[in-house]
Structures are given as C-alpha cells and as structure tokens.
C-alpha positions in Angstrom: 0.0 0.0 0.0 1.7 3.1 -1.1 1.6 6.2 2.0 -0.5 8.8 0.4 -3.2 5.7 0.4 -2.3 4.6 3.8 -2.9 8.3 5.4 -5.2 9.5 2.8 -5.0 11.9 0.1 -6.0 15.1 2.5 -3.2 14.7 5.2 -0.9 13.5 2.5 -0.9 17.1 0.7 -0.7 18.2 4.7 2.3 16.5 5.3 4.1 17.6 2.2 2.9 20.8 1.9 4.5 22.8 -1.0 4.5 26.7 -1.1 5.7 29.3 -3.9 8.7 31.4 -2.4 11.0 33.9 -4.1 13.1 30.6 -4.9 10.3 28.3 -6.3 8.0 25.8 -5.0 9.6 24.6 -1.8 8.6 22.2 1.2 6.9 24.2 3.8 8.2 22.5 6.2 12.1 22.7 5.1 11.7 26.4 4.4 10.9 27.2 8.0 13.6 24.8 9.7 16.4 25.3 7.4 16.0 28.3 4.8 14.5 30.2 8.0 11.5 32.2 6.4 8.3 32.3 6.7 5.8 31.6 3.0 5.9 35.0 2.0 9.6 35.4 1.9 10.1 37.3 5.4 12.5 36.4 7.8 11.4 33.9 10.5 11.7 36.2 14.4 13.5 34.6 17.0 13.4 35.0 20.3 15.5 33.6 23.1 13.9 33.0 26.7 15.7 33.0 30.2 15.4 34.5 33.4 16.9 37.2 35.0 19.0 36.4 38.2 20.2 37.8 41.2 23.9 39.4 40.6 24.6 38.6 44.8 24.5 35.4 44.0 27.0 34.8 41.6 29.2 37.4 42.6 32.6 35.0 44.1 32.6 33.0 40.6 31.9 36.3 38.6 35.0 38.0 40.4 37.3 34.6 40.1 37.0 34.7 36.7 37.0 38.5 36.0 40.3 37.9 38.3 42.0 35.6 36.0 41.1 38.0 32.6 42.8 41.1 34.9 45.8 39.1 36.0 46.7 38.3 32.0 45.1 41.6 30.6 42.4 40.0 28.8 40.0 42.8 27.9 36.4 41.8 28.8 32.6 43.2 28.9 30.6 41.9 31.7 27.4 40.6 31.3 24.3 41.2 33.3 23.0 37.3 34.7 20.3 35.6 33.5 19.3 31.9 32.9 19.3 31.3 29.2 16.8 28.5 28.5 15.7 28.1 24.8 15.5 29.8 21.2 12.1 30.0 20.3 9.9 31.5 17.2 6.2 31.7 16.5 6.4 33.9 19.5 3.0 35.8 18.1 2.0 37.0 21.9 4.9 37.7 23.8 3.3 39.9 26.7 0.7 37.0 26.9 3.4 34.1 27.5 5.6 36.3 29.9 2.7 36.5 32.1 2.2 33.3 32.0 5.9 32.4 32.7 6.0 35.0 34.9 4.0 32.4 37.5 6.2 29.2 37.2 9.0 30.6 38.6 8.5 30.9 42.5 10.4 28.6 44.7 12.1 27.4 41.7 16.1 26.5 41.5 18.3 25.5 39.2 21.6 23.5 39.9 24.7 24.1 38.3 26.3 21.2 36.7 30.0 22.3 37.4 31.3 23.3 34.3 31.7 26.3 32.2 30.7 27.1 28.2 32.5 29.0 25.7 29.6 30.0 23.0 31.2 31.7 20.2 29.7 33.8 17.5 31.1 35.6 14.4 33.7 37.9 16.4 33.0 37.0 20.2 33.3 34.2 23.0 31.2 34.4 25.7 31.8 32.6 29.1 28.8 31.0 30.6 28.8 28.2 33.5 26.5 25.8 32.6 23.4 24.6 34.9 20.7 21.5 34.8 17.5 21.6 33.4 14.9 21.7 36.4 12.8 19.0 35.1 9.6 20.0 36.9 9.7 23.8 35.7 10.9 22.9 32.6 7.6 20.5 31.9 5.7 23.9 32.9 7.1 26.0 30.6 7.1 23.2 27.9 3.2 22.5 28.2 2.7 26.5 27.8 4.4 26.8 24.4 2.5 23.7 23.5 -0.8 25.4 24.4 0.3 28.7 22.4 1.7 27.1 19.3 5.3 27.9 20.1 8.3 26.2 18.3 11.3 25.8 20.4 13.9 25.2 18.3 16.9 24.8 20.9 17.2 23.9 24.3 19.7 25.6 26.8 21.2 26.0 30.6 23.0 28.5 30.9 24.1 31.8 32.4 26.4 34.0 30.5 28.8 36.0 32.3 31.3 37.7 29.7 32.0 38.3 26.5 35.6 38.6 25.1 37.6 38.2 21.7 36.7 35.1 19.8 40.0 33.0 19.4 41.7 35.0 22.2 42.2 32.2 24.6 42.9 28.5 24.4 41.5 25.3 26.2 44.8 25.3 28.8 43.6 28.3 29.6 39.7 27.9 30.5 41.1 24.0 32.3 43.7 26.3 34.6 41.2 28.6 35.0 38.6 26.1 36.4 40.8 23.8 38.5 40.4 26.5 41.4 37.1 28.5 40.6 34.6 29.0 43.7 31.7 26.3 44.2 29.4 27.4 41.5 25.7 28.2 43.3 22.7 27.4 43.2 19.8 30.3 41.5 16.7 30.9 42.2 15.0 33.1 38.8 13.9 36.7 38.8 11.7 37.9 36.0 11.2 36.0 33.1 12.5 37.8 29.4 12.4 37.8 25.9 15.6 38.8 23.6 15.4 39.1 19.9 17.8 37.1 17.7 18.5 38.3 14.3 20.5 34.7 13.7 19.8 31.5 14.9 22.8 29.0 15.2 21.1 25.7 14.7 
C-alpha cells in the first residue's frame, strides 16, 4: 500500500505541503527549519527566553573569573546574569506568554552542573557556567508553548557571564582557570524575558 493511500490523500498534501517562495516551489516545512522564512519570503523572528537572576548570588565565581582575565590583561565586557533556557519563534504573543511564565518561577532552583561554556559567534566568545535543566519547571514551561503554538527550536542551561575576543584564549587556559574557581551556586530566577535574535545558530 503506497503512504498517500495509507494516510489518505488530505493529510498527504498536509504532510508535504509545498509553497511558492521567491526561490520556487519549496517544502513548507524545510523552508521554516532550514531556509529560516516564513511563505511569504520574510524572515522567521527569533526570540531567546531565560530569566533574570540575582547578581549577589553569583558574585565569588563572577569575580574569580573576571580575576583571571585582569591578572593576564584579557580585555572583557561583563554581562548582566540571566538563565538562558531556549530559542524559540512563533512567538505571536509575547506579553501574553511572559505573564504566563512569569508564574512558574517561585520557589524554583536551578543546579549548576559544574562546568563552564564558551559559545562563540562571528567575532566574540562568551563565558557561561552551565546549569541542569529543572525538570519539573521545565515541563511547565514546555506545556505552555504547547498550548500557544510555540516552536522551540533549541534547548539551553545557561548563564552568560562575559563576553571577550573570539579566538583569544585556548582550552589550557579555560582547564587552569577552572581547576580553582569557587563552588558554583545554586539560583533561584527573577523575571522572566524575551531577547530578539537576528540569527539562529542551529
């Protein structure tokens, strides 16, 4: 039994689903996840979700680090903290979902997971410490994009703490650098956020 018979002609052609774009017909489906537009040509929005968090609380590791980059005259810019949790688009009502987010976060931690990140992007490194997924806020904040039709198209745990030259440093130094850093703590989120990507590094 061929598929279109098996699922029926309808959900076949759902399935499948070819558009007209400025580059000729194309797969619905592989124009949004890899070509990254929408059917009339526009570039998809996305948005990147965390949590802001308490500056206090992360202060020893924030100064060990910003230590080491002194000591070796690494120039730096600081970042403010906040949980960085996914990359998302079809974010149509973004002051609807904050508010909603905005309630799954008391009494909520997150624990760190003892190592640090270095993300880079086209001219910058940025040094995060990396934390574990809270599994019970996380299937909160799951079954709300669900409910609004959100895509998330990565999944993160981090917290970003400074940005620096891309290339600038090697892996001796980031292992020397953590043999000695302060226990990493625990954080408890503030406010929940939205920041805008122009690019999404799938």
């Amino acid at each position: 039994m061929k598929f279109r018979e098996f699922v029926g002609e309808k959900k076949s052609r759902e399935i499948n689903k070819i558009v007209q774009t400025h580059i000729g017909p194309t797969e619905e489906r592989f124009l949004k996840e890899v070509l990254r537009e929408n059917i009339d040509g526009s570039t998809i929005k996305y948005e990147e979700l965390g949590f802001n968090l308490s500056k206090k609380n992360l202060k020893r590791v924030f100064d060990y680090i910003r230590s080491w980059f002194i000591r070796y005259d690494i120039p730096f810019k600081p970042i403010n903290p906040h949980l960085t949790l996914y990359l998302l688009n079809n974010v149509f009502y973004p002051k609807e979902t904050i508010k909603r987010l905005g309630d799954t976060n008391v009494g909520i931690v997150y624990n760190p997971k003892g190592t640090i990140t270095v993300i880079p992007d086209e001219i910058s490194e940025y040094i995060a410490i990396d934390y574990i997924p809270n599994p019970f806020h996380i299937t909160i904040i799951e079954d709300i994009f669900n409910d609004m039709k959100i895509n998330i198209v990565h999944r993160y745990c981090f917290v970003k703490l400074f940005e620096i030259e891309r290339g600038l440093l090697s892996n001796r130094f980031y292992e020397d650098m953590m043999y000695s850093i302060p226990p990493i703590p625990n954080i408890k989120l503030g406010n929940v956020y939205f920041l805008r990507r122009k690019n999404a590094v799938l």
